[in-house]
N, C-alpha and C positions, 0 to 999 in steps of 0.2 A: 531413502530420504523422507523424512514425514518431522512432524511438528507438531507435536501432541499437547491441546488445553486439557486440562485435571482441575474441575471446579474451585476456577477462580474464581477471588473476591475481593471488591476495591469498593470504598466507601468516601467520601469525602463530608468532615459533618454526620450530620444526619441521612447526606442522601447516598442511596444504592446506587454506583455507578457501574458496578457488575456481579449478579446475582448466580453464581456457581456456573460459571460458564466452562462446557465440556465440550470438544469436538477436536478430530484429529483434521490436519490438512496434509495433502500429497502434493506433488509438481502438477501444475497448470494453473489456471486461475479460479481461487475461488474470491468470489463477492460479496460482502458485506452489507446486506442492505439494512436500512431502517431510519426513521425521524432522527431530525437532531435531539441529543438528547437519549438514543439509545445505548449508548454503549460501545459505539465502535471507535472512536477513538482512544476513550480510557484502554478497550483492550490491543491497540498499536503500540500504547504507551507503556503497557505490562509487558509486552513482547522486547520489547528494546530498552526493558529495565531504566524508562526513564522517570517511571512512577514503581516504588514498590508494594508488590501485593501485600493482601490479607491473609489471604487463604489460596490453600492448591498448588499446583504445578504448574511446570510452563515445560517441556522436556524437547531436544530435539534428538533423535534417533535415540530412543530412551533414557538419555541423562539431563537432567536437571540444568537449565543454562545457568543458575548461577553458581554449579561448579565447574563447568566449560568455562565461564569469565569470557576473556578476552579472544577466545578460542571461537564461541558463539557469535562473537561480535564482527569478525573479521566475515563471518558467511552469511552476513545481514547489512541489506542494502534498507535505508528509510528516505520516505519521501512525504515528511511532515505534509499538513494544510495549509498552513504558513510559511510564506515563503520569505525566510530568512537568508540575506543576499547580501555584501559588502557594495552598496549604490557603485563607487568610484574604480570597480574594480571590473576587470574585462571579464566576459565568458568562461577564455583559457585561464585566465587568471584564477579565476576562481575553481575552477575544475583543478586547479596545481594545488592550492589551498588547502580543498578537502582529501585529495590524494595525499599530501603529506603529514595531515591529521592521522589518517587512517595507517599510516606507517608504509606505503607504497615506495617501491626503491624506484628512482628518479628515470629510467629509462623505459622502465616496464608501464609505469605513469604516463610519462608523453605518448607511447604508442597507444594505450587505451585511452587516450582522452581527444587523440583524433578521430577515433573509431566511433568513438561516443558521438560528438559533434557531428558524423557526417550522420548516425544514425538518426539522430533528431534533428537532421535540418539544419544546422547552425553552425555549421564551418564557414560560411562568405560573413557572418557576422561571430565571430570566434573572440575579436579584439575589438568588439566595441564593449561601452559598459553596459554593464544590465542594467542600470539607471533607468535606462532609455528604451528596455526592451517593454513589448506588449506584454499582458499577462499570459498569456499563451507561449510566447518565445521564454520567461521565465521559468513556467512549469517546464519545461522542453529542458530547459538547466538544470533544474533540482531533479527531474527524472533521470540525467546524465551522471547527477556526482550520487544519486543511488547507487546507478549501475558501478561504480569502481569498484574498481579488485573482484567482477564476476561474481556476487554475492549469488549464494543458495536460497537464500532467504531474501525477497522481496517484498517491502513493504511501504504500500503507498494509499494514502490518507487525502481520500476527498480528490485525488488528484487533476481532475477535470472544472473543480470548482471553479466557477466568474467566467470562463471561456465561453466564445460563439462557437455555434454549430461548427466551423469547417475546422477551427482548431479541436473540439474534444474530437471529433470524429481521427483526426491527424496523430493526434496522442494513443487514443483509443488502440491504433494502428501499430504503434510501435509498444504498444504494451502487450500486444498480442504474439506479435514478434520475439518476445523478453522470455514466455511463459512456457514455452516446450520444453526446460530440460529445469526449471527451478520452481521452489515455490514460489507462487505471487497471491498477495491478498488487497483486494481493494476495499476499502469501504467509501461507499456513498452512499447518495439520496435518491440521486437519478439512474433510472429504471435503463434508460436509453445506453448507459454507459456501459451495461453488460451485456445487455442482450444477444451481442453478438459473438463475448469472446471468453464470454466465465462457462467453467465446466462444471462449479457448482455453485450456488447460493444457498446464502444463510442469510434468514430474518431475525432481525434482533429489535428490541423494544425493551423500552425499562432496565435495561441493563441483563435481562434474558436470553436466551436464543429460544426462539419461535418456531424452526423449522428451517431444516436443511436436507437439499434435493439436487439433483441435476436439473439443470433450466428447462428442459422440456416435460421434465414433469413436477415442478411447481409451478408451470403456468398451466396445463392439461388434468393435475389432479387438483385443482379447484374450480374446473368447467371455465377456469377465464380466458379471455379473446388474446388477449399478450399478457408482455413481463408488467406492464403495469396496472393492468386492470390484476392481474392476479397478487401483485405486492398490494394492493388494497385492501383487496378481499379476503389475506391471509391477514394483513395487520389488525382489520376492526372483528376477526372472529376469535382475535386471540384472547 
């Protein structure tokens, strides 16, 4: 299982919003780091064909996703930045919603989306609406109706954003849980969110990738103290 980028290229306008981006990913987690503004969302957006590229590949176990189609689609879980929710609609409700989007046959649906809820915490509130939920109990939703139909492919965008400490650290926890047997790729800003659970990192800036390492040695092969002094000190030498 792998997930090979082939220098892609996405422009919007005038501006470069990914400059031949190459790298393969394997199962576990790798992280995305970099400034808003580098790159890592356009390239979530390339992955899940909901912007089309310029240039390059996108292939997963050597073929091209956009002749896999809908093939590709069904082994790809996403977990936009934005959390896009129906207010008046319950938890379960909405986990039935996206299940039935995704073509899930109704019985195999209900049993993984109670699976899901207890794994994120939110089975005793299952049938209230997300209206009402914290920002944190809604990420905890949107990383739920990722997870349907057992996606190979995970992908999650910023996913820790606006949360306090005890919630990223909560989420953190169950994204770690998610990464043993699929791929997972996060992109953020904060340093704190991988530190504990990515097996690789990749810095990106200006729509580049800057360097990609296993964590313990892009924070040791730049002589820095942690994951954050060393994302510094890789961003401003680049």
């Amino acid at each position: 299982m792998e997930l090979t980028i082939r220098e892609l290229t996405k422009s919007y306008g005038e501006k470069l919003a990914l400059d031949g981006f190459t790298y393969t990913f394997h199962p576990g987690v790798t992280a995305i780091l970099g400034p808003n503004g580098a790159g890592k969302t356009t390239l979530m957006n390339l992955i899940t064909d909901c912007v089309k590229r310029q240039t390059g590949e996108i292939l997963y176990d050597s073929t091209d996703i956009l002749k896999l189609g809908k093939t590709f689609r069904q082994k790809l879980g996403f977990m936009p930045q934005s959390q896009g929710m129906y207010e008046q609609m319950t938890a379960f409700d909405f986990l039935c919603y996206v299940a039935e989007l995704k073509g899930m046959k109704k019985r195999a649906a209900l049993s993984q989306i109670q699976e899901l809820l207890m794994l994120v915490n939110l089975e005793d509130a299952a049938h209230r609406k997300v209206g009402g939920f914290s920002g944190g109990m809604r990420q905890r939703v949107m990383l739920a109706q990722a997870m349907l139909g057992s996606p190979e492919v995970l992908l999650l965008d910023e996913p820790t954003a606006g949360l306090d400490p005890e919630e990223r650290i909560r989420l953190r926890g169950y994204i770690g849980q998610l990464a043993q047997k699929r791929i997972v790729l996060i992109t953020t800003h904060i340093t704190g969110d991988v530190e504990t659970i990515a097996d690789e990192i990749l810095l990106m800036n200006n729509g580049r990738l800057l360097f990609a390492s296993g964590c313990e040695a892009f924070v040791h092969g730049c002589g820095a103290k942690d994951l954050e002094d060393a994302y510094i000190k890789r961003l401003h030498a680049s």
